[in-house]
C-alpha positions as CSV (number, residue, x, y, z in Angstrom):
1,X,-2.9,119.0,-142.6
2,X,-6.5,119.6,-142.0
3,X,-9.0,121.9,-141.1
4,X,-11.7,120.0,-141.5
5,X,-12.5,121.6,-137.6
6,X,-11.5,124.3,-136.5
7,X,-9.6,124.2,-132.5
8,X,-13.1,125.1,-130.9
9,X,-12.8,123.4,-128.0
10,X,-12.0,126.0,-125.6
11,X,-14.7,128.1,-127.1
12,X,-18.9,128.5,-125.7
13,X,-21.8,127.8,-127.5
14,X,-25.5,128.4,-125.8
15,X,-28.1,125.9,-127.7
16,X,-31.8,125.9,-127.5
17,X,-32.8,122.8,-125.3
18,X,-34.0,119.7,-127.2
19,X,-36.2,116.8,-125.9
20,X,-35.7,115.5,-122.5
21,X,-34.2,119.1,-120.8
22,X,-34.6,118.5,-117.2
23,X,-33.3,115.1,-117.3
24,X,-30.7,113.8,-114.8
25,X,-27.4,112.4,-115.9
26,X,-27.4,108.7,-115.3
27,X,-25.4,107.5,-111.4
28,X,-23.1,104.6,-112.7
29,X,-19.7,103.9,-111.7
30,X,-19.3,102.3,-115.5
31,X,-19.3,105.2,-117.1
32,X,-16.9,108.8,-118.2
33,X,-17.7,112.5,-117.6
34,X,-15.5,114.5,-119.6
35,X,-15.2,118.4,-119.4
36,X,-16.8,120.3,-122.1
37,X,-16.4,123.8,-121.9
38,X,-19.0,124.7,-124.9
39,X,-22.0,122.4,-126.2
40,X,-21.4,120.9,-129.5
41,X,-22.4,123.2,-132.8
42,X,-24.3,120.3,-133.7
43,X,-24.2,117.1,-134.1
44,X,-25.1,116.2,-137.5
45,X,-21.6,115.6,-138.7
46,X,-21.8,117.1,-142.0
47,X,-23.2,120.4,-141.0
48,X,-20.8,120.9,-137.6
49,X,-17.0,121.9,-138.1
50,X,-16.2,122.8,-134.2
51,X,-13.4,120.3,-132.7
52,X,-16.8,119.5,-129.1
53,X,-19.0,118.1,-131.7
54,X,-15.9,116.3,-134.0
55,X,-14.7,114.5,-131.1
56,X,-18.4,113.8,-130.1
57,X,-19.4,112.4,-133.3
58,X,-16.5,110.0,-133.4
59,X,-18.4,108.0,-130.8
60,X,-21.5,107.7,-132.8
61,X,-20.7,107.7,-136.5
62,X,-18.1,105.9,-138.4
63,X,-16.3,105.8,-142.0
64,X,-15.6,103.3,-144.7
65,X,-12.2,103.2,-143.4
66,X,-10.1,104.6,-140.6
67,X,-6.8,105.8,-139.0
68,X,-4.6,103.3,-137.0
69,X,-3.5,105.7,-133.9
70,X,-0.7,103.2,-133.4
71,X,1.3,104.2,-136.6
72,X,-1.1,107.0,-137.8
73,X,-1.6,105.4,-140.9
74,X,-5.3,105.0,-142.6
75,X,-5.3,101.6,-143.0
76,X,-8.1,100.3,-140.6
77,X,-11.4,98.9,-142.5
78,X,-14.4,99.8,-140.7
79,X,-18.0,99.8,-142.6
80,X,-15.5,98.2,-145.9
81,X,-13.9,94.8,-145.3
82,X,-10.8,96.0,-146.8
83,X,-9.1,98.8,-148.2
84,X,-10.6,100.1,-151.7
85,X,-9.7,98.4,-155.2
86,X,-8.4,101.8,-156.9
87,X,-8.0,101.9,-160.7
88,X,-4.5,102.8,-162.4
89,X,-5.8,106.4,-162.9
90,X,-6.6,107.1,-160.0
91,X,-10.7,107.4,-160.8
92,X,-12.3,104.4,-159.4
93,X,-12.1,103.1,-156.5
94,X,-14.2,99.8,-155.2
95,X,-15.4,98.6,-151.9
96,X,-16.6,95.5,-150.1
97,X,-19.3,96.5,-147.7
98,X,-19.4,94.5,-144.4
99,X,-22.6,92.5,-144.1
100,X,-23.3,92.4,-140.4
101,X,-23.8,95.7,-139.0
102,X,-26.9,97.4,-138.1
103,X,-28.0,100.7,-137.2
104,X,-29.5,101.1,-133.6
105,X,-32.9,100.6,-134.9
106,X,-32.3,97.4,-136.2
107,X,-32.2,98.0,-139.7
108,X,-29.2,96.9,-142.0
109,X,-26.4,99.2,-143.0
110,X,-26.0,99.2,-146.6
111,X,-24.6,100.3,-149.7
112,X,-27.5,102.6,-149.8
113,X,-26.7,104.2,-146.8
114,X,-23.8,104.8,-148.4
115,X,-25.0,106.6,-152.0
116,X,-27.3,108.2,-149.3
117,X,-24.5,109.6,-147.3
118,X,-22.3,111.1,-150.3
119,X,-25.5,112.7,-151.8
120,X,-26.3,114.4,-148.7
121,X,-22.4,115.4,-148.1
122,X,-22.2,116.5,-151.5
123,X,-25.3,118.8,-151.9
124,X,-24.2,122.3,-152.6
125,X,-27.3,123.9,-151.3
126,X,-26.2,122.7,-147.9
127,X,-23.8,125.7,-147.1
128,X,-23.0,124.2,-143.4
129,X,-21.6,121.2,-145.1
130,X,-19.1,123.3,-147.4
131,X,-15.7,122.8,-145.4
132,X,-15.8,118.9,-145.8
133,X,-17.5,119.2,-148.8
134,X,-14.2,120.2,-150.2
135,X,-12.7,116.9,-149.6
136,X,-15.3,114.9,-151.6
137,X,-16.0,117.4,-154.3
138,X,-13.5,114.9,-156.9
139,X,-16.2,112.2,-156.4
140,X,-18.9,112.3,-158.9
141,X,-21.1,109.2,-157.9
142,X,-20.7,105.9,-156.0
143,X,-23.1,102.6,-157.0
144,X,-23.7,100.0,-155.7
145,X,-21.9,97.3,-158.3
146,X,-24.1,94.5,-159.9
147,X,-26.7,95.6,-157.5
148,X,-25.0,94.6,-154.7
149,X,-25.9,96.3,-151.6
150,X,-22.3,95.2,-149.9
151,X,-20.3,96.2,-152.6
152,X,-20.1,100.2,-154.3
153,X,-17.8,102.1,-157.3
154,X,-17.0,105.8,-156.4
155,X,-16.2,107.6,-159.8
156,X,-13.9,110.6,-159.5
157,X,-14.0,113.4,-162.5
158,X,-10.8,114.7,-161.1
159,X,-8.1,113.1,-159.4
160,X,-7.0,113.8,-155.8
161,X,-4.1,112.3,-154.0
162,X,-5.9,112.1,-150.1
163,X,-9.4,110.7,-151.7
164,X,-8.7,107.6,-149.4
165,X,-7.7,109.5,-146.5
166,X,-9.1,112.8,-146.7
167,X,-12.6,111.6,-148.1
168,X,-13.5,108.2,-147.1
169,X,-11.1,108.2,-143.9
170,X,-11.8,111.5,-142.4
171,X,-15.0,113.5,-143.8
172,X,-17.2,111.1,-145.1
173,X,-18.9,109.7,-142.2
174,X,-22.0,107.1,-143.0
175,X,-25.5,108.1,-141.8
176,X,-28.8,106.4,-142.0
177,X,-30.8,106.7,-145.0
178,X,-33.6,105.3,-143.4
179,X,-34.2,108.1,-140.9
180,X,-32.5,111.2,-142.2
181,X,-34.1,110.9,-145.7
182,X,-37.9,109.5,-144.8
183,X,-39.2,110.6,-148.2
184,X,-36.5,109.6,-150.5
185,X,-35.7,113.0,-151.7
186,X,-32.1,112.1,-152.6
187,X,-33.5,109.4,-154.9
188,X,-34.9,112.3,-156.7
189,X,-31.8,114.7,-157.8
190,X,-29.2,112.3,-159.6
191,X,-25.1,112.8,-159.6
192,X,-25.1,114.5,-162.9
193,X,-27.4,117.3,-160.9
194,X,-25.2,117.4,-158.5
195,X,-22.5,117.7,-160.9
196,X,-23.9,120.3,-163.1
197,X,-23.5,122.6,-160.1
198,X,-20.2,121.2,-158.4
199,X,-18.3,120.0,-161.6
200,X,-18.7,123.1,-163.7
201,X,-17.9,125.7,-161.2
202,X,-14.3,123.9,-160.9
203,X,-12.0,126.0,-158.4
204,X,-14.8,129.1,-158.4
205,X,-16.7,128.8,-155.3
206,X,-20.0,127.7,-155.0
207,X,-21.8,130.8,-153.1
208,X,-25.4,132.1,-153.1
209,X,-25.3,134.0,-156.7
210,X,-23.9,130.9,-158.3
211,X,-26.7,128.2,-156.8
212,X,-29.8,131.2,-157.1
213,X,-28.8,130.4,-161.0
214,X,-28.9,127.0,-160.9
215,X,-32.2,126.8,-158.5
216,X,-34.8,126.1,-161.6
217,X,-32.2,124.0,-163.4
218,X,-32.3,120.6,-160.8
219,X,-34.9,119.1,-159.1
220,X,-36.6,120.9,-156.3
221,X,-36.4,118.1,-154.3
222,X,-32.3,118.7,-153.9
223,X,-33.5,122.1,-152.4
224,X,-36.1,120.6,-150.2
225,X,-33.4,118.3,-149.3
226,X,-31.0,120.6,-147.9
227,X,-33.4,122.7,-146.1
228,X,-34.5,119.5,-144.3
229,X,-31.2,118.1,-143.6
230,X,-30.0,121.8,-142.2
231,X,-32.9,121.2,-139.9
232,X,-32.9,121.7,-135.9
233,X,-34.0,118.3,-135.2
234,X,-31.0,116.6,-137.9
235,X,-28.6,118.1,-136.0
236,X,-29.5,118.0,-132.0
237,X,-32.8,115.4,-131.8
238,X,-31.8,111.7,-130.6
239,X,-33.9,110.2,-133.0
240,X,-32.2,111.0,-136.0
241,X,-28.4,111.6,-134.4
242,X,-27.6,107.9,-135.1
243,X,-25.0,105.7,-136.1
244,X,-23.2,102.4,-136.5
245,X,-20.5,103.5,-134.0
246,X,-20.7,102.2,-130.2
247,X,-23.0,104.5,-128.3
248,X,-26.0,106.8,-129.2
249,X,-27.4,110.2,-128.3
250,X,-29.7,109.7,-125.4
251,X,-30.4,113.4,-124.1
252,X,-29.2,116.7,-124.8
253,X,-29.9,119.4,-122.1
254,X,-28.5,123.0,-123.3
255,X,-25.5,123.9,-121.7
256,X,-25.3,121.2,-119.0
257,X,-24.5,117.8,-120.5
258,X,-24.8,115.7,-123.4
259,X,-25.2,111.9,-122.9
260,X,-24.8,109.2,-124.9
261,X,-25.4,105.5,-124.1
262,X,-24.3,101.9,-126.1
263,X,-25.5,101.3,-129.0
264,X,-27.4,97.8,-128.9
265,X,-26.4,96.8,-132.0
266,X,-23.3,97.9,-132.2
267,X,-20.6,95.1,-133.7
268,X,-16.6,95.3,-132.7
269,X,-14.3,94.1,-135.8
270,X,-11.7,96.0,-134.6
271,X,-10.0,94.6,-130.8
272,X,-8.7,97.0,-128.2
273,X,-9.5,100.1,-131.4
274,X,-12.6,99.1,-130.9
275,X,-13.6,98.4,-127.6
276,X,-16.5,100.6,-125.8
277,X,-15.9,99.7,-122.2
278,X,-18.3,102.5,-120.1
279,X,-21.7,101.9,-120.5
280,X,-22.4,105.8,-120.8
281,X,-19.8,109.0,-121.9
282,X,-21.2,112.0,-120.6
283,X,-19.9,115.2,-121.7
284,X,-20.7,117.7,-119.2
285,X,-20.6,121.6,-120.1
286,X,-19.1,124.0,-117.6
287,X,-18.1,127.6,-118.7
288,X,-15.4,128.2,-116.8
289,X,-12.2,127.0,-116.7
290,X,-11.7,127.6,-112.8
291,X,-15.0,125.6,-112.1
292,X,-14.2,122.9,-114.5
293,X,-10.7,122.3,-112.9
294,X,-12.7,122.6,-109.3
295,X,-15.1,120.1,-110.4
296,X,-12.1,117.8,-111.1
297,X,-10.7,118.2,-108.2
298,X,-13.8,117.6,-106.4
299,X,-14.4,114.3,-108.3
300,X,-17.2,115.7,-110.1
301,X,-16.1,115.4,-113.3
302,X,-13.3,112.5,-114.9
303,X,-11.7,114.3,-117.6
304,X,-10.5,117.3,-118.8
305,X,-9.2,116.8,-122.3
306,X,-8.0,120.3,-122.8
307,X,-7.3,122.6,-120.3
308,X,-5.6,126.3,-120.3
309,X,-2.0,126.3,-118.4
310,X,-2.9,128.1,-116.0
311,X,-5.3,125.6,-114.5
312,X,-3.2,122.7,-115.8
313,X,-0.3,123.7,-113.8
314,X,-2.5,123.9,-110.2
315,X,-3.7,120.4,-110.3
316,X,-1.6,118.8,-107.6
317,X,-1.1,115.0,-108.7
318,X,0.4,114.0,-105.4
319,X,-2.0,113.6,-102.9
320,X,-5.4,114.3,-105.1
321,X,-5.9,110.8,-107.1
322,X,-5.6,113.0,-110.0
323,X,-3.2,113.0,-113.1
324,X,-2.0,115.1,-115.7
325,X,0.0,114.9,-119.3
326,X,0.7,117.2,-121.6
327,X,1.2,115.9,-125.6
328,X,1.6,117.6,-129.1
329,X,-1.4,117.1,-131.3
330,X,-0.1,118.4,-134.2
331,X,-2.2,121.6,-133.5
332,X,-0.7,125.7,-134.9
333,X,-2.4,129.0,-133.2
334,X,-2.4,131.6,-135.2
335,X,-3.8,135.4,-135.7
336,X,-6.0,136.2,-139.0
337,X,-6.3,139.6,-140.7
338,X,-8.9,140.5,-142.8
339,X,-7.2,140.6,-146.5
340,X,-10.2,142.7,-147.6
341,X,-9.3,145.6,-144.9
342,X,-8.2,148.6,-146.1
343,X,-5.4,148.6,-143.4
344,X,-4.2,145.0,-144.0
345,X,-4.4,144.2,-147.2
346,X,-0.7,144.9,-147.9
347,X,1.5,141.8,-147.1
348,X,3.9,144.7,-145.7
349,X,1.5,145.8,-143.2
350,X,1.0,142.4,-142.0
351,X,4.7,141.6,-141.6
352,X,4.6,144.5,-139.4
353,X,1.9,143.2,-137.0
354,X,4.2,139.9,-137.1
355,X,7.4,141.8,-135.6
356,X,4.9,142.7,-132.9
357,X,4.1,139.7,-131.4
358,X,6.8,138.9,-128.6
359,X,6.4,135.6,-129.2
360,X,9.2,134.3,-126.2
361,X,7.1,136.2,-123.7
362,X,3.9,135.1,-124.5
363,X,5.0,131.1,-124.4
364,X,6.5,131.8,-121.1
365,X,4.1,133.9,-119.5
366,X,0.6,132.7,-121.0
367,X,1.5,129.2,-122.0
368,X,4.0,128.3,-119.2
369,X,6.6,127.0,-121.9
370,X,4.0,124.8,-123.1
371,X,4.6,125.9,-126.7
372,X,7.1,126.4,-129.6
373,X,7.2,128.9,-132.3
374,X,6.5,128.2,-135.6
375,X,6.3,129.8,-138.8
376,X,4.3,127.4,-141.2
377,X,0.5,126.1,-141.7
378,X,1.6,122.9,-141.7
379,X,3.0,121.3,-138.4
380,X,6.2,120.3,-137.3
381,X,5.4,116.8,-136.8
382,X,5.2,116.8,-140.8
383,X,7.7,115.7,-142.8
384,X,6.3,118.5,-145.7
385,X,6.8,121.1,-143.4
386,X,9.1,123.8,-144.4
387,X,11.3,124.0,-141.9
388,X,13.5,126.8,-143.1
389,X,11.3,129.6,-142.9
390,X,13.4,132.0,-141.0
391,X,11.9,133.0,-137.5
392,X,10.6,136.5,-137.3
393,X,11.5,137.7,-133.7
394,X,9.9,140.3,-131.7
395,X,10.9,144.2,-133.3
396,X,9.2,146.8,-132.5
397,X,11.6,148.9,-134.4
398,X,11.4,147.0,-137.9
399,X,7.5,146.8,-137.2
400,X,7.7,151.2,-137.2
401,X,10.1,151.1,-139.9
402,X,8.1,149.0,-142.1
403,X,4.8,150.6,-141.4
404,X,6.7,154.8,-142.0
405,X,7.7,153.2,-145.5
406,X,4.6,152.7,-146.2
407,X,3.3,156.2,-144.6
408,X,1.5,154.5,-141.9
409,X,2.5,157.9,-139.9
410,X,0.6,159.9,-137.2
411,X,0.2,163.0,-139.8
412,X,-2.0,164.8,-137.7
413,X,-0.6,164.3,-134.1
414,X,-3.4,162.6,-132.6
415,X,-0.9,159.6,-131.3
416,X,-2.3,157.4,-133.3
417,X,-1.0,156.4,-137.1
418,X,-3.1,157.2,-140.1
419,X,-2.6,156.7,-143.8
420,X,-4.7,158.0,-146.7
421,X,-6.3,155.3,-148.7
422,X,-8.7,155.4,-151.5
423,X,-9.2,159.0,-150.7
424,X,-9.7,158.4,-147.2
425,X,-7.8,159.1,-144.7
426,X,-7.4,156.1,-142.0
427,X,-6.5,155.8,-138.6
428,X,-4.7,152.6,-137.6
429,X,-7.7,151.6,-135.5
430,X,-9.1,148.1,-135.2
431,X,-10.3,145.3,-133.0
432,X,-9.3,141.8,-132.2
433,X,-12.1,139.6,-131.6
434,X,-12.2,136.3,-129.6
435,X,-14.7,134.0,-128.6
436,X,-15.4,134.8,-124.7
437,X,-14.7,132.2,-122.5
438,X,-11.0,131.7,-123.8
439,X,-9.2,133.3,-121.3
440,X,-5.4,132.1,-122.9
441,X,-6.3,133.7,-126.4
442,X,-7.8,137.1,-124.7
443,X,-4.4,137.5,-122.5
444,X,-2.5,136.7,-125.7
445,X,-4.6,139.5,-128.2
446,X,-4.3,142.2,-124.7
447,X,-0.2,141.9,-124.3
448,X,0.0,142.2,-128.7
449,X,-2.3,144.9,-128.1
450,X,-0.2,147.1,-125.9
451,X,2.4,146.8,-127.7
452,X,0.8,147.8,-131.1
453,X,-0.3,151.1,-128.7
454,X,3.5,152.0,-128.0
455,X,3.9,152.1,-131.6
456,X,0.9,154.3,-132.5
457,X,-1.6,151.2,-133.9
458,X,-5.2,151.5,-131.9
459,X,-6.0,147.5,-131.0
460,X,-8.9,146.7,-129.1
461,X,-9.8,143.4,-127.7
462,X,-13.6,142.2,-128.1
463,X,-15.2,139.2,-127.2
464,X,-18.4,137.5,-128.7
465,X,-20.6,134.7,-127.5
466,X,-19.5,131.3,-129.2
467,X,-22.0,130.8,-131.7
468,X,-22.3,134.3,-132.5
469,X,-18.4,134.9,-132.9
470,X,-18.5,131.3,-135.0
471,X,-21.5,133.0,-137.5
472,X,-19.4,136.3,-137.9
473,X,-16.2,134.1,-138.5
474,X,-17.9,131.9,-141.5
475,X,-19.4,135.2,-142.6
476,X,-15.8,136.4,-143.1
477,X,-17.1,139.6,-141.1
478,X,-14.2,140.0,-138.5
479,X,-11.1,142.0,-139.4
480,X,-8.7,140.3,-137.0
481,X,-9.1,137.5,-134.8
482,X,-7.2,134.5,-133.1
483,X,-7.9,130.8,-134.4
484,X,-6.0,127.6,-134.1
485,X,-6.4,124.5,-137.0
486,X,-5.7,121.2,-135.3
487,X,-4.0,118.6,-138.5
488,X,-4.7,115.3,-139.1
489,X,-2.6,112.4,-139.8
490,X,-2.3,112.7,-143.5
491,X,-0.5,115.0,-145.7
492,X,-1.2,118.3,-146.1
493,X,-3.9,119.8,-147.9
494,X,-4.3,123.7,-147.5
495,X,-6.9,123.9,-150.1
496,X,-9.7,123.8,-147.4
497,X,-8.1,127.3,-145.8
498,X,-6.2,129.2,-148.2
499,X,-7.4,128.6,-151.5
500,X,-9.0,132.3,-152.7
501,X,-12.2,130.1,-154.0
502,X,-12.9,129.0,-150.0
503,X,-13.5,132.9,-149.5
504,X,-17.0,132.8,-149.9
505,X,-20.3,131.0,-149.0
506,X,-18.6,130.0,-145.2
507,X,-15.8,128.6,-146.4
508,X,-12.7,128.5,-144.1
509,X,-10.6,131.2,-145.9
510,X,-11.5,133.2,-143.2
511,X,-9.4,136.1,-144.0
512,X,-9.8,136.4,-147.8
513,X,-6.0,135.4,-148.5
514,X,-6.0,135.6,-152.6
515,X,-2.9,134.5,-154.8
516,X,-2.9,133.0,-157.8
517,X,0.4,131.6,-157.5
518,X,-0.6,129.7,-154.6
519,X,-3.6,129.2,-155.5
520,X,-2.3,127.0,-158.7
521,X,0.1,125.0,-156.8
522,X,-2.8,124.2,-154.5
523,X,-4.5,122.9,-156.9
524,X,-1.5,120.8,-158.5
525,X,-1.0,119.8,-155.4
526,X,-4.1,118.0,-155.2
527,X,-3.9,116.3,-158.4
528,X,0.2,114.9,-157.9
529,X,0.6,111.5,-157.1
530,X,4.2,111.6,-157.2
531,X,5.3,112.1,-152.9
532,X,8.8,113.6,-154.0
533,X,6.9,116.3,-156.6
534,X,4.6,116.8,-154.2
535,X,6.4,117.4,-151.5
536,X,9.0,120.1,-153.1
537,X,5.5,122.0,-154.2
538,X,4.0,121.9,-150.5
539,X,7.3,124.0,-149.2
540,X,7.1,126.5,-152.1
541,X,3.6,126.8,-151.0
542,X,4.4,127.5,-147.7
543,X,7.5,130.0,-148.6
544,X,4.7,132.1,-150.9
545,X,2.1,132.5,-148.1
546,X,5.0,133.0,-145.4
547,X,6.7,135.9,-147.9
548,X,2.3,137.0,-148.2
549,X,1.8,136.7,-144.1
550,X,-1.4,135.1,-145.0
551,X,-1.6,134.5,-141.4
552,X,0.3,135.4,-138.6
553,X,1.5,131.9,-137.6
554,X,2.2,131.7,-133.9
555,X,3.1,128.5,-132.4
556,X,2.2,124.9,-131.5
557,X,0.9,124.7,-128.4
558,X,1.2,121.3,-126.1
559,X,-2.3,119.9,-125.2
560,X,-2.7,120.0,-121.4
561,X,-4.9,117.1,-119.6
562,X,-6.1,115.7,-116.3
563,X,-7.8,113.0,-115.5
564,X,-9.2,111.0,-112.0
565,X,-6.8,108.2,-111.4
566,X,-9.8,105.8,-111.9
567,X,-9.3,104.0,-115.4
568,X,-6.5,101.7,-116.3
569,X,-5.4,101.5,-120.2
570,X,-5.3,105.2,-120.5
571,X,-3.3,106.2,-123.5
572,X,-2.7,109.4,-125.5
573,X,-1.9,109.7,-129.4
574,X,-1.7,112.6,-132.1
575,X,-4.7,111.7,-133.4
576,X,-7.3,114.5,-132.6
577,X,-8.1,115.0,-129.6
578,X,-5.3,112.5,-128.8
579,X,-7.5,110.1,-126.6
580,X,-10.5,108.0,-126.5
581,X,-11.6,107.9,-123.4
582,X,-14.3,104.8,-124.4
583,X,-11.5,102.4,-125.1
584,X,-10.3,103.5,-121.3
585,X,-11.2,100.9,-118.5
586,X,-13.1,102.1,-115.3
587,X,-11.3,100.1,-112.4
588,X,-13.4,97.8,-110.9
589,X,-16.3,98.4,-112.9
590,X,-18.5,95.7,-115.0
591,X,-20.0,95.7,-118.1
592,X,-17.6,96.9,-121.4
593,X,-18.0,95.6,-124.7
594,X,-14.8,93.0,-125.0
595,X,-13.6,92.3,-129.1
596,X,-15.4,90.4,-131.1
597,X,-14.1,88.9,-134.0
């Protein structure tokens, strides 16, 4: 399941404006607006993790390989002519580099791009690359073989079942060495630097005490790198956001629109998967959901990819030229308590604040029935999901029950409950943050809120600017808050999340969830080939972190989307975000790229 972004796309962001602010999007009836309602984090795709600048990257960058949304299998070459050679143990694996692509500029792609690429992802000084770092960490070095610039042998020091679809399907994207690395600092630290850091730490994460005491044992030049690559310009500036993919950045103004234009050079192996038939996408930032559906209505914008209910239910598809649809995309909400808290660090306490979210009223009020409960981290759409975790309903009376046992009691008649800890006498009080903006997660935290009150528990509902909330949230600073992990096509992997050594240095173990038990099978998990092994260790897995609550899993929502009745091939899949609106036709508009072959 993956995590390699987390569900941001309902959430704001307010950027500093890069080159060209003030610029007009382009008029041209060949071309896509889609609805963003925050800018991107960035779009540097190693150092951004926020499903905006995912998507957004998709149309620039590309892997060695890639997903076939038709059967959701990862058996597309892209940059490779085939799939890799792999070795019997699982340690090697080969591929044959295509010969005729270029990179905007002009200049050839390359197996150097490639050693580049992996050196950059794999740099642990980088700390914004450390969720998809996770997925390549196995990988101690690719070559190129016999000097061959079209052909390259990654190495693995550890094994890892989804290296093929995980690492070179998913993470590793392939940028230009050319531009992002002018100076040829990567030439300078070597893969056993790399793996004197990465290799030797093993499951402990890699945070800021470990690197400060390897920081005079590599070359400087892996620290120069990373503070160059972390860089404003790397991850916003056209000139250096660049890839073999079919369109380019071509402007960027703050909090109004981000457009992106062909790429000249860009070559189509692929058919209909990879046709790039508008001549510019245009992704056009409104913060508001009430606007964004007005400007759709209005013909202002084309798209809205993901929409809250509430608006997705007014869009009249009668008389408007508008449509609407409404698909899974393997995507779980769910509510995260700080494990380091002194008032939820018991499991018990947690499976308290689970009884208290009326689950059946908040689908049909908030999501319109546009939801299903579920109790599991990995998605029903899975065939390793555990699907006999017992539902845990709505009780209010087993939540007071549980939380008295444990003497969560108002012992000195102030109405609220209070429990003495460490010496310390504590009043259930805490807050629920959220990122403003989202109005659906906001309504959700207020009605769990009230009914915490009824049962003595103080909840209060905050909201923080996007990129301020997504700093606090990588900072593991919040002590409850409301997420959502959107899966990809592969197996599960819930290393990325839950493992106790993603707790530090940004990691995505938001919440601090620690057990060694899990954290073992985790780790076997990652290193069993056998599916039917495998499998039987995923659901024990997710039976130890549903008996630990390590989150409050919620449900899977449906993903709600309009568009203007003005393309034709429009199709929808569970690959995220379940569209590609550049494949999409624009009735009775020239231009398009057609297949080449």
């Amino acid at each position: 399941m993956i995590k390699s972004t987390f569900f941001c796309s309902l959430f704001a962001i307010a950027l500093y404006g890069c080159s060209g602010s003030g610029t007009k999007p382009v008029s041209t009836d060949n071309r896509v607006i889609e609805w963003e309602l925050s800018d991107a984090q960035s779009l540097n795709p190693f150092n951004s993790t926020d499903a905006n600048a995912t998507y957004m990257e998709e149309q620039i960058y590309q892997r060695l390989i890639g997903v076939d949304p038709a059967t959701m299998k990862y058996t597309v070459p892209i940059l490779a002519t085939a799939l890799p050679v792999e070795s019997p143990d699982h340690l090697q694996y080969d591929f044959t580099l295509r010969n005729d692509i270029k990179w905007p500029d002009g200049k050839p792609f390359t197996g150097e791009d490639v050693i580049f690429s992996l050196k950059a992802l794999k740099n642990p000084f980088n700390v914004m690359a450390g969720q998809k770092r996770v997925y390549v960490d196995q990988i101690h070095s690719v070559e190129l073989i016999d000097g061959d610039p079209y052909r390259v042998r990654f190495k693995l020091w550890k094994t890892y079942f989804l290296i093929t679809e995980a690492g070179f399907g998913d993470v590793f994207y392939i940028m230009p060495k050319h531009l992002l690395d002018p100076k040829g600092l990567t030439d300078k630290y070597s893969w056993d630097d790399i793996g004197a850091i990465v290799e030797t730490a093993g499951t402990t994460e890699i945070d800021s005490a470990m690197l400060s005491k390897h920081k005079d044992k590599v070359p400087p030049e892996m620290q120069e790198f990373a503070t160059w690559f972390t860089s404003s310009p790397l991850n916003r500036d056209p000139k250096y956001i660049q890839g073999t993919g079919p369109y380019k950045l071509d402007v960027w103004v703050t909090n109004q629109y981000t457009r992106f234009v062909r790429n000249p050079n860009y070559v189509n192996h692929w058919g209909a998967l990879g046709e790039a038939n508008p001549d510019t996408m245009l992704y056009k930032t409104i913060n508001d959901f009430n606007a964004a559906t007005t400007a759709l209505k209005s013909h202002d914008v084309d798209l809205l990819g993901d929409i809250q209910p509430q608006y997705w239910i007014s869009i009249d598809t009668n008389h408007t030229g508008l449509k609407r649809t409404a698909f899974p995309l393997s995507l779980y909400m769910y509510i995260g308590f700080s494990n380091r808290s002194p008032i939820f660090r018991d499991p018990g306490v947690r499976w308290a604040m689970k009884y208290m979210v009326d689950r059946k009223l908040i689908i049909q009020k908030v999501y319109y029935g546009m939801a299903k409960p579920s109790e599991s981290p990995v998605t029903s759409s899975h065939p390793e999901c555990n699907l006999d975790l017992p539902p845990i309903p709505f009780d209010p009376v087993r939540a007071s029950h549980i939380l008295d046992s444990l003497d969560w009691k108002d012992h000195d008649g102030d109405g609220i409950r209070d429990k003495v800890i460490d010496g310390k006498r504590i009043p259930f009080r805490f807050t629920f943050t959220v990122n403003a903006g989202n109005e659906t997660r906001k309504k959700v935290l207020l009605i769990v809120s009230e009914a915490l009150r009824k049962i003595g528990i103080d909840a209060q509902v905050s909201t923080l600017e996007w990129s301020v909330y997504l700093d606090r949230l990588r900072d593991h600073l919040l002590e409850a808050h409301m997420g959502g992990w959107v899966a990809d096509a592969f197996e599960t992997d819930n290393y990325q999340l839950f493992h106790s050594s993603q707790a530090k240095n940004r990691g995505s173990n938001y919440d601090y969830y620690n057990n060694p038990k899990a954290d073992k099978l985790m780790e076997n998990i990652r290193n069993e080939f056998d599916p039917v092994k495998r499998m039987a260790m995923e659901k024990e897995l997710q039976k130890i972190m549903y008996d630990d609550q390590a989150n409050l899993i919620l449900w899977e929502p449906l993903n709600p989307a309009a568009w203007l009745d003005r393309f034709d091939n429009v199709t929808w899949n569970a690959y995220r975000p379940g569209y590609n609106a550049a494949t999409w036709k624009i009735r009775g508009a020239g231009g398009g790229v057609k297949a080449a072959f």
